[in-house]
PDB file of N, CA, C and O in Angstrom, chain B, residues numbered from 101:
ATOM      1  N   UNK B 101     -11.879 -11.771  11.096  1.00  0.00           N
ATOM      2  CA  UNK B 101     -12.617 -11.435   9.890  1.00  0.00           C
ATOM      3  C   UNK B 101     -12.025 -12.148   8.671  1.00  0.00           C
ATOM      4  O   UNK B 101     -12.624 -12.898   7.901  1.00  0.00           O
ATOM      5  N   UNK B 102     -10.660 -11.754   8.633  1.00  0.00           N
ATOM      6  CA  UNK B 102      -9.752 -12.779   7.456  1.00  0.00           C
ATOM      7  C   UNK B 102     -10.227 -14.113   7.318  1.00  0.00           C
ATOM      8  O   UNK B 102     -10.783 -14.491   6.286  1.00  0.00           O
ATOM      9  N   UNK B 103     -10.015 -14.935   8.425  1.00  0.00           N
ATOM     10  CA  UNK B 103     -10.195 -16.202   8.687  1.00  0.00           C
ATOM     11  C   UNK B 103     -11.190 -16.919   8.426  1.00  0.00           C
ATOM     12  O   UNK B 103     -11.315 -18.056   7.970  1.00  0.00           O
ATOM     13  N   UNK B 104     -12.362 -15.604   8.991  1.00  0.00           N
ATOM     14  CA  UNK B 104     -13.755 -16.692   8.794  1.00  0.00           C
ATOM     15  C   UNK B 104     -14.041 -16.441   7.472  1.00  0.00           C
ATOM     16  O   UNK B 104     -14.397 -17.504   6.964  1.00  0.00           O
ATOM     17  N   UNK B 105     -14.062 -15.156   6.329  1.00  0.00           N
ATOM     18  CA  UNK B 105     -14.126 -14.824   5.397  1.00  0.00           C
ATOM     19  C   UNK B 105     -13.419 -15.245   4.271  1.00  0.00           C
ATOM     20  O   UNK B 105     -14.099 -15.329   3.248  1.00  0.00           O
ATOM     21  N   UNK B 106     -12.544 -15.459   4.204  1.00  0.00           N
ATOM     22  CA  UNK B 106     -11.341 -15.909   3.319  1.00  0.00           C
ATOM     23  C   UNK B 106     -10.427 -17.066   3.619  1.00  0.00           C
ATOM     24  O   UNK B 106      -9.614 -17.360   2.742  1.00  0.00           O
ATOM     25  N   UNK B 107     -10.444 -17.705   4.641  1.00  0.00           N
ATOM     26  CA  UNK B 107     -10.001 -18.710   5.201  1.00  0.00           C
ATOM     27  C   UNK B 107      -8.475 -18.659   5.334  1.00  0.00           C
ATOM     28  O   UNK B 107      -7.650 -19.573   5.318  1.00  0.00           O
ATOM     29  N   UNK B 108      -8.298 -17.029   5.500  1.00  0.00           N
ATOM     30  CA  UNK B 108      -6.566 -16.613   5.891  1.00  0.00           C
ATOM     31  C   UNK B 108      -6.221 -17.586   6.666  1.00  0.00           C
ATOM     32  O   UNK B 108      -6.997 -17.902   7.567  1.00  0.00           O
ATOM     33  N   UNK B 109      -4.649 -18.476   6.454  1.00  0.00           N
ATOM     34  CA  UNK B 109      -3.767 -18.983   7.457  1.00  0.00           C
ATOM     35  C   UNK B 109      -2.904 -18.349   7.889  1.00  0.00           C
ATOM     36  O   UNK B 109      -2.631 -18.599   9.063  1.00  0.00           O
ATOM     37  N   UNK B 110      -2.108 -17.299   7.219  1.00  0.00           N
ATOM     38  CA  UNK B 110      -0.891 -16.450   7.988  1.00  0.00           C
ATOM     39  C   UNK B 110      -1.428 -15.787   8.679  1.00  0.00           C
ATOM     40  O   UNK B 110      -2.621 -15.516   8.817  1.00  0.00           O
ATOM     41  N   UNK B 111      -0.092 -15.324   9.415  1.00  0.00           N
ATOM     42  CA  UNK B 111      -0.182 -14.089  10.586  1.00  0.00           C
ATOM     43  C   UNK B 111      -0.534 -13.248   9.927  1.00  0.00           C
ATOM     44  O   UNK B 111      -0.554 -13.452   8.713  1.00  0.00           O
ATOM     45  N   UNK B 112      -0.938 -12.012  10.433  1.00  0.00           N
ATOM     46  CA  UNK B 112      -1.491 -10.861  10.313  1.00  0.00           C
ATOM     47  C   UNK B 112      -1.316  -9.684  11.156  1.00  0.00           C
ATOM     48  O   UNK B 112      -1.772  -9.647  12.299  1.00  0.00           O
ATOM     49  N   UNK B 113      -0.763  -8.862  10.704  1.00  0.00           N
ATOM     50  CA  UNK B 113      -0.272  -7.296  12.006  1.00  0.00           C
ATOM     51  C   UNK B 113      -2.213  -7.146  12.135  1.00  0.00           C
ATOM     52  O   UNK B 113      -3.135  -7.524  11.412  1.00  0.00           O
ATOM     53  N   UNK B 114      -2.124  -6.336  13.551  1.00  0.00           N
ATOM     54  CA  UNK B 114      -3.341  -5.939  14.024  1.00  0.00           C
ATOM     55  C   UNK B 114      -3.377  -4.628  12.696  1.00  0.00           C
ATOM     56  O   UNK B 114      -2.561  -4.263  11.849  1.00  0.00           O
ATOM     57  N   UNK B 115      -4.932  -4.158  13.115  1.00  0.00           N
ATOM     58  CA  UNK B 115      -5.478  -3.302  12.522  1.00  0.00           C
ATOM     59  C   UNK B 115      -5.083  -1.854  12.995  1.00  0.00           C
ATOM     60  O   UNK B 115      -5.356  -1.456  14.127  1.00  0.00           O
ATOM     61  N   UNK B 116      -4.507  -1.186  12.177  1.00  0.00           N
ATOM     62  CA  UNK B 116      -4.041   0.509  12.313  1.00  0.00           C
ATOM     63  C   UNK B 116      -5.036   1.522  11.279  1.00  0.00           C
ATOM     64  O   UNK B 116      -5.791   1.362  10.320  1.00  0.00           O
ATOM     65  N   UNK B 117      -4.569   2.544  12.042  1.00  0.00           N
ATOM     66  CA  UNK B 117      -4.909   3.596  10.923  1.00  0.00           C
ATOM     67  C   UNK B 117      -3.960   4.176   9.667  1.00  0.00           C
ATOM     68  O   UNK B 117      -2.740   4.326   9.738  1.00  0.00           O
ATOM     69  N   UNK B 118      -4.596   4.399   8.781  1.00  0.00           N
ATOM     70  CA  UNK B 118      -3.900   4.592   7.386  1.00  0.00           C
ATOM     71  C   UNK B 118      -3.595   6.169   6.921  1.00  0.00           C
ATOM     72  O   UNK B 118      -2.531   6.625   6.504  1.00  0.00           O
ATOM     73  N   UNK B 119      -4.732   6.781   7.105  1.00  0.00           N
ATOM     74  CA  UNK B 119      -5.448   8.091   6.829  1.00  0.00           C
ATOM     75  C   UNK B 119      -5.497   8.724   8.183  1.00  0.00           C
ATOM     76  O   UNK B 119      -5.919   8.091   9.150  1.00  0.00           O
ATOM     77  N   UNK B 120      -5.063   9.992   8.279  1.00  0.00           N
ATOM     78  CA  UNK B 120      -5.868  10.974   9.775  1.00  0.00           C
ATOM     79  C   UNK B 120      -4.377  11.471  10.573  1.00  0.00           C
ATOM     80  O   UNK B 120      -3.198  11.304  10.261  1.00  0.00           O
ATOM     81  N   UNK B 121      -5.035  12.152  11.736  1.00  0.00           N
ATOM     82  CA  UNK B 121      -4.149  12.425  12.363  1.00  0.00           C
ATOM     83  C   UNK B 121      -3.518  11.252  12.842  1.00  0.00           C
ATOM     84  O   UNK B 121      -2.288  11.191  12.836  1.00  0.00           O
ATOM     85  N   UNK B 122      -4.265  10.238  13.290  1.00  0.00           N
ATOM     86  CA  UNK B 122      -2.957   9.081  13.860  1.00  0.00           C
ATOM     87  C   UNK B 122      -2.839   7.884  13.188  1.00  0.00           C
ATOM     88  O   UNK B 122      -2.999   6.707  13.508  1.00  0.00           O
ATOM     89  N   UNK B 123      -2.510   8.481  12.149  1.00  0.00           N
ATOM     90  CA  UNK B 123      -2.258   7.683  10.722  1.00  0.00           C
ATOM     91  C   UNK B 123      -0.886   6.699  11.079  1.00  0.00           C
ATOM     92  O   UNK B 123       0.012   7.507  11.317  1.00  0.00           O
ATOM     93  N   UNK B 124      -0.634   6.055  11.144  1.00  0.00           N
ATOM     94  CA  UNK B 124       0.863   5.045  11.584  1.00  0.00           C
ATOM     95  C   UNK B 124       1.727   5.723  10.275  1.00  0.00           C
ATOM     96  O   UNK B 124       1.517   5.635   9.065  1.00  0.00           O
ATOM     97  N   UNK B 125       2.951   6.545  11.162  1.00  0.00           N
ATOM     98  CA  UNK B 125       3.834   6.932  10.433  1.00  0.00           C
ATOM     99  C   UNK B 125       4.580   6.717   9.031  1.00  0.00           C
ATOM    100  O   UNK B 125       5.153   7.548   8.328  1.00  0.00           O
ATOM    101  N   UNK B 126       4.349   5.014   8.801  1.00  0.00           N
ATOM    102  CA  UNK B 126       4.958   4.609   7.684  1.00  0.00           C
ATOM    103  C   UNK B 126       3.577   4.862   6.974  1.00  0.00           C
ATOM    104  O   UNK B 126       3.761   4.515   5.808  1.00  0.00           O
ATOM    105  N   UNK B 127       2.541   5.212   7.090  1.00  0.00           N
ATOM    106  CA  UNK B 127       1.245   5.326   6.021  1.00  0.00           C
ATOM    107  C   UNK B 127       1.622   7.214   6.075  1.00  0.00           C
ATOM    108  O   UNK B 127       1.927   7.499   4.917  1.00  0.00           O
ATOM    109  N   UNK B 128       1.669   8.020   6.628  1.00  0.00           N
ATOM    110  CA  UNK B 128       2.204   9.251   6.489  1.00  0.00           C
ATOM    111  C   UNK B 128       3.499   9.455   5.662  1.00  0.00           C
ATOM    112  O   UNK B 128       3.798  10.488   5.063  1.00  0.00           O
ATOM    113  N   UNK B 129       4.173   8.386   5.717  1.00  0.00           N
ATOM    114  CA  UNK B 129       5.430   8.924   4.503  1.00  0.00           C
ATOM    115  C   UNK B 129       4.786   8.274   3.278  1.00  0.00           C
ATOM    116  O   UNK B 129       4.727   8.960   2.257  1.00  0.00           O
ATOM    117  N   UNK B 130       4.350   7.166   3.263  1.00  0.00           N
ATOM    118  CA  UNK B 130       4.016   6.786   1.804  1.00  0.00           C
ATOM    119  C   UNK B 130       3.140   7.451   1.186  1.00  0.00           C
ATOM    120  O   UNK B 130       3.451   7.820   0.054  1.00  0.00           O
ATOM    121  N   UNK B 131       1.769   7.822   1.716  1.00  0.00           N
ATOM    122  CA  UNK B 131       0.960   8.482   1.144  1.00  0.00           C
ATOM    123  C   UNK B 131       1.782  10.417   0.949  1.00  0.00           C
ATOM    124  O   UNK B 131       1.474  11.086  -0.038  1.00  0.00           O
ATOM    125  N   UNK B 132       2.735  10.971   2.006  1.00  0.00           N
ATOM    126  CA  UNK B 132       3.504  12.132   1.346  1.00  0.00           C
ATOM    127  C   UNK B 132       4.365  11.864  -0.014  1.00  0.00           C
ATOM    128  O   UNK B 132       4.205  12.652  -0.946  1.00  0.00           O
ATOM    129  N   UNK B 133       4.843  11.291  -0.086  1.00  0.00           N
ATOM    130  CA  UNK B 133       6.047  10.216  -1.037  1.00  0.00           C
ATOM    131  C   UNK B 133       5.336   9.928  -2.317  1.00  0.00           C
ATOM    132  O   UNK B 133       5.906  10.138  -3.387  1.00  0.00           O
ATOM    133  N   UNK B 134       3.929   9.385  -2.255  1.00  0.00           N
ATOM    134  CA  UNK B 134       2.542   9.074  -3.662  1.00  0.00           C
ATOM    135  C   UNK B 134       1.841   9.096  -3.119  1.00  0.00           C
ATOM    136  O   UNK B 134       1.365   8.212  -2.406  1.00  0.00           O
ATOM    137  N   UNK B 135       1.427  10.545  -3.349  1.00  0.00           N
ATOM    138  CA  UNK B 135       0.014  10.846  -3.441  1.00  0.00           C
ATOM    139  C   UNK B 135      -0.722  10.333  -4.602  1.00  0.00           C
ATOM    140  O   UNK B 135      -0.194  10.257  -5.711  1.00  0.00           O
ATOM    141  N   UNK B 136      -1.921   9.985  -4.370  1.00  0.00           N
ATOM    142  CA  UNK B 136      -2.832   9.420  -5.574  1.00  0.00           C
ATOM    143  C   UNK B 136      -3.385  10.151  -6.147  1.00  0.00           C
ATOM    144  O   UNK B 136      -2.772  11.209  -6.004  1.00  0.00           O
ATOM    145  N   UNK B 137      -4.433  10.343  -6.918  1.00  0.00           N
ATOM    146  CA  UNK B 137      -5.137  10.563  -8.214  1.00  0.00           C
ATOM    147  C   UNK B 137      -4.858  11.950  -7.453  1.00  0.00           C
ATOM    148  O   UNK B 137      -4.691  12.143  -6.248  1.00  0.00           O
ATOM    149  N   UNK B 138      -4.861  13.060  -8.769  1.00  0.00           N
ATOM    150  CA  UNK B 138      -5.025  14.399  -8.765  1.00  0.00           C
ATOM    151  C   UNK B 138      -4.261  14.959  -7.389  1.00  0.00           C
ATOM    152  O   UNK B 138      -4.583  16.105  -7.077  1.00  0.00           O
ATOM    153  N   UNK B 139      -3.454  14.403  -6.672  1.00  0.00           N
ATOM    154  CA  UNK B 139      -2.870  14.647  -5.508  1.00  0.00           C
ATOM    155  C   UNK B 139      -3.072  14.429  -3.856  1.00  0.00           C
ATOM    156  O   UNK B 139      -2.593  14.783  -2.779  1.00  0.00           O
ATOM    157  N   UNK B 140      -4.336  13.422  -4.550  1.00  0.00           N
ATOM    158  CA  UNK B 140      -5.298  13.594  -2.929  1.00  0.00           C
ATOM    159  C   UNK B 140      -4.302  12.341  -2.313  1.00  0.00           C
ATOM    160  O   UNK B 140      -3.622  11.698  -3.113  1.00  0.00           O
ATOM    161  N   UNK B 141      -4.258  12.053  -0.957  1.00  0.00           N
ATOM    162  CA  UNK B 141      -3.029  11.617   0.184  1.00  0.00           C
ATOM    163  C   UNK B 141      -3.689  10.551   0.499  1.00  0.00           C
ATOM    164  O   UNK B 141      -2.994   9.566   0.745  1.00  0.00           O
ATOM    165  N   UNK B 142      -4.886  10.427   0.574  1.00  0.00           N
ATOM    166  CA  UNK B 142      -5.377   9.983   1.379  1.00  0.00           C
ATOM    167  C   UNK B 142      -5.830   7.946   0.750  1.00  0.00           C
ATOM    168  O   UNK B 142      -6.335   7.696  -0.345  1.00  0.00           O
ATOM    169  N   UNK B 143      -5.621   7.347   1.339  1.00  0.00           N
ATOM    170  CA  UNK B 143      -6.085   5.564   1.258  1.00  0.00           C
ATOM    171  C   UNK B 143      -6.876   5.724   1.128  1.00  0.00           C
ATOM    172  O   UNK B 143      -7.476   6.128   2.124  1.00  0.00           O
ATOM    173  N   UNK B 144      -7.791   5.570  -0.332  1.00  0.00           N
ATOM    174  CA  UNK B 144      -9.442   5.575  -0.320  1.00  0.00           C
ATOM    175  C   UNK B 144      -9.932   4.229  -0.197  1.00  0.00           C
ATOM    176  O   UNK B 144     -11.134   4.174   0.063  1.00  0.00           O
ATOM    177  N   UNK B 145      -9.190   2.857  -0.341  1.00  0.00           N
ATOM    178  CA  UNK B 145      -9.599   1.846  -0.380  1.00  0.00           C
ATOM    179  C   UNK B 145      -8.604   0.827   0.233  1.00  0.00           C
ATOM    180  O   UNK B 145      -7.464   1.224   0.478  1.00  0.00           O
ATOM    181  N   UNK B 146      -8.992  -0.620   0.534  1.00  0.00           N
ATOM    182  CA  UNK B 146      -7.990  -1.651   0.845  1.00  0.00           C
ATOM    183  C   UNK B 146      -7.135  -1.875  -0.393  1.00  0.00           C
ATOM    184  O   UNK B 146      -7.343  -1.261  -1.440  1.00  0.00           O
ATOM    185  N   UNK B 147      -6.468  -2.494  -0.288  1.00  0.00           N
ATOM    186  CA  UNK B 147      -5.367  -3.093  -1.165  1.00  0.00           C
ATOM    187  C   UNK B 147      -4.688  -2.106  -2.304  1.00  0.00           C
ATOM    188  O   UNK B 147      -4.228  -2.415  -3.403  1.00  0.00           O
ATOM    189  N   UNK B 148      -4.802  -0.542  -1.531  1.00  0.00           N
ATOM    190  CA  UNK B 148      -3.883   0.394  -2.249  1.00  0.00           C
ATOM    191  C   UNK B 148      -2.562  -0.088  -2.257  1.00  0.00           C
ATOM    192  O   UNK B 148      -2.139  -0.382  -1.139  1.00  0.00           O
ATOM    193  N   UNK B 149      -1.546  -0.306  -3.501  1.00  0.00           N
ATOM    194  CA  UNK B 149      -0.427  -0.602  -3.058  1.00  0.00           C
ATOM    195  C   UNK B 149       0.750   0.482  -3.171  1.00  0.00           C
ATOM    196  O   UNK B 149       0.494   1.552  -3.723  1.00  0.00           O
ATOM    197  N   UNK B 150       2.058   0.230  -2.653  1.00  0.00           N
ATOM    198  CA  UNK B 150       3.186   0.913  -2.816  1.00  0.00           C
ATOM    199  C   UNK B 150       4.201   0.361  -3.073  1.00  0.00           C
ATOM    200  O   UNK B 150       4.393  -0.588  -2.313  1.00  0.00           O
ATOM    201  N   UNK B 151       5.369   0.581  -4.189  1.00  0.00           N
ATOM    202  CA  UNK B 151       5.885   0.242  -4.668  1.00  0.00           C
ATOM    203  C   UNK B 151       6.970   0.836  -4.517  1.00  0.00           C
ATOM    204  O   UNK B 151       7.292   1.877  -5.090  1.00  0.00           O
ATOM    205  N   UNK B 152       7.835   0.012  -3.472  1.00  0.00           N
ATOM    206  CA  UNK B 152       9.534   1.071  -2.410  1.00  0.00           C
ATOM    207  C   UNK B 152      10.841   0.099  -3.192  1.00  0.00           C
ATOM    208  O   UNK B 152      10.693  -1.012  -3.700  1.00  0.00           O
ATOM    209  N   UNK B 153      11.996   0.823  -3.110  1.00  0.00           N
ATOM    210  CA  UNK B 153      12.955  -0.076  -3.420  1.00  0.00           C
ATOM    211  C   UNK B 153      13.879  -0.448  -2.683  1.00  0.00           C
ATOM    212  O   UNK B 153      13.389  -1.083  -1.749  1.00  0.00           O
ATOM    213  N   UNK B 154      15.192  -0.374  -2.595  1.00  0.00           N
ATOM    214  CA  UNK B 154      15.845  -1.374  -1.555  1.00  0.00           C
ATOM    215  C   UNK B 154      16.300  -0.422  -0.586  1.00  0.00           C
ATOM    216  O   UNK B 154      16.751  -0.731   0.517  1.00  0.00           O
ATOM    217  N   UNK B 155      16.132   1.102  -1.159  1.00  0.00           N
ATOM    218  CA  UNK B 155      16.617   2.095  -0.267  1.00  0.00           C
ATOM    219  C   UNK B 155      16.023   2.562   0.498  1.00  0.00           C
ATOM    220  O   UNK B 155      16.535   3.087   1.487  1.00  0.00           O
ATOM    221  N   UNK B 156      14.321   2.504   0.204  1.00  0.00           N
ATOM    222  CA  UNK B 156      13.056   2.892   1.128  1.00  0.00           C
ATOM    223  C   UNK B 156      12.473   4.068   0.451  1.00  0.00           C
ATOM    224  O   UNK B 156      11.656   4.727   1.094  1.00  0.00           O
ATOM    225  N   UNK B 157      12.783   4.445  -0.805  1.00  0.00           N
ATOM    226  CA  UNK B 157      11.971   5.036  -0.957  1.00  0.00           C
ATOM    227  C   UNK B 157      11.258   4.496  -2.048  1.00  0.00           C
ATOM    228  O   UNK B 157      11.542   3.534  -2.762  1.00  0.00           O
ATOM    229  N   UNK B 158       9.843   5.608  -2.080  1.00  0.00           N
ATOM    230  CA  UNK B 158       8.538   5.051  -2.573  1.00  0.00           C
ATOM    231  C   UNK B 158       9.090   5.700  -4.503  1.00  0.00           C
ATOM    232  O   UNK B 158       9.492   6.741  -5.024  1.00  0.00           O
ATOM    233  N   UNK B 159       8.665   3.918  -5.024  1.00  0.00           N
ATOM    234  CA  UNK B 159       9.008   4.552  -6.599  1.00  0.00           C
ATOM    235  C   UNK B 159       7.356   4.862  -7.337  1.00  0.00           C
ATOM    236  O   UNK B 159       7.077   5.678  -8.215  1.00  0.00           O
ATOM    237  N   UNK B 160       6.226   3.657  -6.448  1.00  0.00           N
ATOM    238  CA  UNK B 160       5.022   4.491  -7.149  1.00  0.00           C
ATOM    239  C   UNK B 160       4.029   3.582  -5.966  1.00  0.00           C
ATOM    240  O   UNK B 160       4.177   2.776  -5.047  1.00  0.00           O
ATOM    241  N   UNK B 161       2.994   4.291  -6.658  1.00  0.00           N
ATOM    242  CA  UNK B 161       1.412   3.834  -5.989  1.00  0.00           C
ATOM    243  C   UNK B 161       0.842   3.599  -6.804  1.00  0.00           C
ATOM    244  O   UNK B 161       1.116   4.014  -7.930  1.00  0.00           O
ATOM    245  N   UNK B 162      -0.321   2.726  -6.499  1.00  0.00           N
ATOM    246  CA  UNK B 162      -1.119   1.416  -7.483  1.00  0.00           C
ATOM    247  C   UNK B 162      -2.426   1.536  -6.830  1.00  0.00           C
ATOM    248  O   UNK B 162      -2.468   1.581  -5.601  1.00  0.00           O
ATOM    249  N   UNK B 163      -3.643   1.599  -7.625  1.00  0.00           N
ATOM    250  CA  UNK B 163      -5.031   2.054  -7.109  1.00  0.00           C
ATOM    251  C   UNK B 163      -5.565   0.317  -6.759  1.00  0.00           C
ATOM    252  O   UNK B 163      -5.167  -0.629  -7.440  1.00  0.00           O
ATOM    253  N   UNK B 164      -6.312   0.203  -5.835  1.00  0.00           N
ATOM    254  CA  UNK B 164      -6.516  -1.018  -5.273  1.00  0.00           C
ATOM    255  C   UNK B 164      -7.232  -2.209  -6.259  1.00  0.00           C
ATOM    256  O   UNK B 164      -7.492  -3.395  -6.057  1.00  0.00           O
ATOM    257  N   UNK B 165      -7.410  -1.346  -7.370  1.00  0.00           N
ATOM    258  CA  UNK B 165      -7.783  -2.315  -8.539  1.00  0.00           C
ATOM    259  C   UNK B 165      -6.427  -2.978  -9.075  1.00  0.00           C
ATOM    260  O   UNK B 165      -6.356  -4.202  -9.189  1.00  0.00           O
ATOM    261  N   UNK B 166      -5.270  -2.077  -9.425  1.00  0.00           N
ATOM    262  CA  UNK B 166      -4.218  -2.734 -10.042  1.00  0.00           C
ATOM    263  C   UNK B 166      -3.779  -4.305  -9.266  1.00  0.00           C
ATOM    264  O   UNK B 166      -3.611  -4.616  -8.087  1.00  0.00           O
ATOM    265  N   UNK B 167      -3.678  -5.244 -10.841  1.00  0.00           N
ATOM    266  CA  UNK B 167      -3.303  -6.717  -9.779  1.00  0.00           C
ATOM    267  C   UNK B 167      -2.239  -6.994  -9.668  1.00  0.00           C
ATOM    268  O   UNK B 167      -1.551  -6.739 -10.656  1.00  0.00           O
ATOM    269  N   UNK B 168      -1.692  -7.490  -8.748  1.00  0.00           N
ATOM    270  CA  UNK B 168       0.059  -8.355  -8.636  1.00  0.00           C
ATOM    271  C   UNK B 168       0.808  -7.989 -10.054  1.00  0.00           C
ATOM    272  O   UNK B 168       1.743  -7.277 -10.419  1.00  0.00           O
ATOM    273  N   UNK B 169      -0.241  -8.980 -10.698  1.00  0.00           N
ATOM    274  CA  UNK B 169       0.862  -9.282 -11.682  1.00  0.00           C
ATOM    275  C   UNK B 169       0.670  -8.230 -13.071  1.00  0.00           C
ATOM    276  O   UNK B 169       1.142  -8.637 -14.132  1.00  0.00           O
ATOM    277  N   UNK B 170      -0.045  -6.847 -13.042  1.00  0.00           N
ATOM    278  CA  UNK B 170       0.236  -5.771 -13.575  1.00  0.00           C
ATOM    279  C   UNK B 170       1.583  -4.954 -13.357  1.00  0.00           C
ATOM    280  O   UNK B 170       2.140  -4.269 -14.216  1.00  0.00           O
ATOM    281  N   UNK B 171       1.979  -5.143 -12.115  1.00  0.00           N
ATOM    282  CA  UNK B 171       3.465  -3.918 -11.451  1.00  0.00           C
ATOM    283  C   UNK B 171       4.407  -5.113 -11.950  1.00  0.00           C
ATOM    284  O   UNK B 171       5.551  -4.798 -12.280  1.00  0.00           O
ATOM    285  N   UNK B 172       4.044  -6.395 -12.031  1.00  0.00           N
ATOM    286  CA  UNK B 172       5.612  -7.039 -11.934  1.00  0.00           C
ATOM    287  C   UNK B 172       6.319  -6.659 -13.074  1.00  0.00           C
ATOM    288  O   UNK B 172       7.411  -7.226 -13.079  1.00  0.00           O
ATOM    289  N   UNK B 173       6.142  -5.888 -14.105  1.00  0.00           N
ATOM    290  CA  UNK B 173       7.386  -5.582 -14.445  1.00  0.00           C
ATOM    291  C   UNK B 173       8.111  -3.939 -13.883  1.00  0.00           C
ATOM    292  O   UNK B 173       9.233  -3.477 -14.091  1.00  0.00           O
ATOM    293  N   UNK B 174       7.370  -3.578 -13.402  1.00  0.00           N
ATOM    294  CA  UNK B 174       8.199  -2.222 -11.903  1.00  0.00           C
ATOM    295  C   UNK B 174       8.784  -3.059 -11.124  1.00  0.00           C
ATOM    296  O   UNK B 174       9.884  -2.704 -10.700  1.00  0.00           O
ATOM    297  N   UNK B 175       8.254  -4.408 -10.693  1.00  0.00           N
ATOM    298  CA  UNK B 175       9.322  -4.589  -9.758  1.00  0.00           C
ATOM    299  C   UNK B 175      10.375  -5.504 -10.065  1.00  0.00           C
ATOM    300  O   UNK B 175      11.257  -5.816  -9.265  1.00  0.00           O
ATOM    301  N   UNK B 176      10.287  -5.865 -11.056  1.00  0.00           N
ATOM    302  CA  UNK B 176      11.544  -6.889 -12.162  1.00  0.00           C
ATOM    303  C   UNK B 176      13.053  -5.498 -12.711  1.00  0.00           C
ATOM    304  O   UNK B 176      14.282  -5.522 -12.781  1.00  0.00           O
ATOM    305  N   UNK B 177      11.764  -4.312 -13.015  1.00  0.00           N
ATOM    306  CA  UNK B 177      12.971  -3.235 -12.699  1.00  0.00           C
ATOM    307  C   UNK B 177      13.812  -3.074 -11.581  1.00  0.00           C
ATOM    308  O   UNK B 177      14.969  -2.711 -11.790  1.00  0.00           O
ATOM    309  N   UNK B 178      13.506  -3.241 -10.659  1.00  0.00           N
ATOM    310  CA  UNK B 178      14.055  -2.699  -9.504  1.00  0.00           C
ATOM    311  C   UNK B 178      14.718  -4.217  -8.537  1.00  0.00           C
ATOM    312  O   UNK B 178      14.917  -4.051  -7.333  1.00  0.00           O
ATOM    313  N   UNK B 179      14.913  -5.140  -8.955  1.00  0.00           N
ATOM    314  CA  UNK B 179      15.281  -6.575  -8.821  1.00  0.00           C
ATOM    315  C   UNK B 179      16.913  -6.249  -9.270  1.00  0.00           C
ATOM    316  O   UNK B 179      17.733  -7.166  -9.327  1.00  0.00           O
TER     317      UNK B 179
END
């Protein structure tokens, strides 16, 4: 889909679940860790991001609108 759509060249992990009971564990701590708007857990969209530091934990979450280069100064903090 990447490829033919966007003309992705990198690798790419297969497709998991984000949300649900068999949510892939690291999407169960991040979404416990930042929860989004009003508290709801749940990935409402692609390119939700998370924002971890060198220790692993989550310092924030970013709604799939926020761009790259809005957080870079969260992550120039944490550099």
């Amino acid at each position: 889909f990447c490829e033919m759509n966007y003309g992705v060249t990198f690798p790419m992990f297969a497709k998991i679940d984000v949300n649900g009971k068999e949510a892939d564990p690291l999407y169960q701590y991040l979404t416990k860790e930042a929860p989004g708007t009003l508290g709801v857990k749940a990935i409402k969209w692609n390119f939700t991001k998370f924002l971890i530091d060198r220790n692993g934990n989550v310092v924030d979450r970013y709604a799939p609108s926020t761009s790259p280069s809005e957080i870079k100064a969260d992550i120039e903090k944490l550099i």
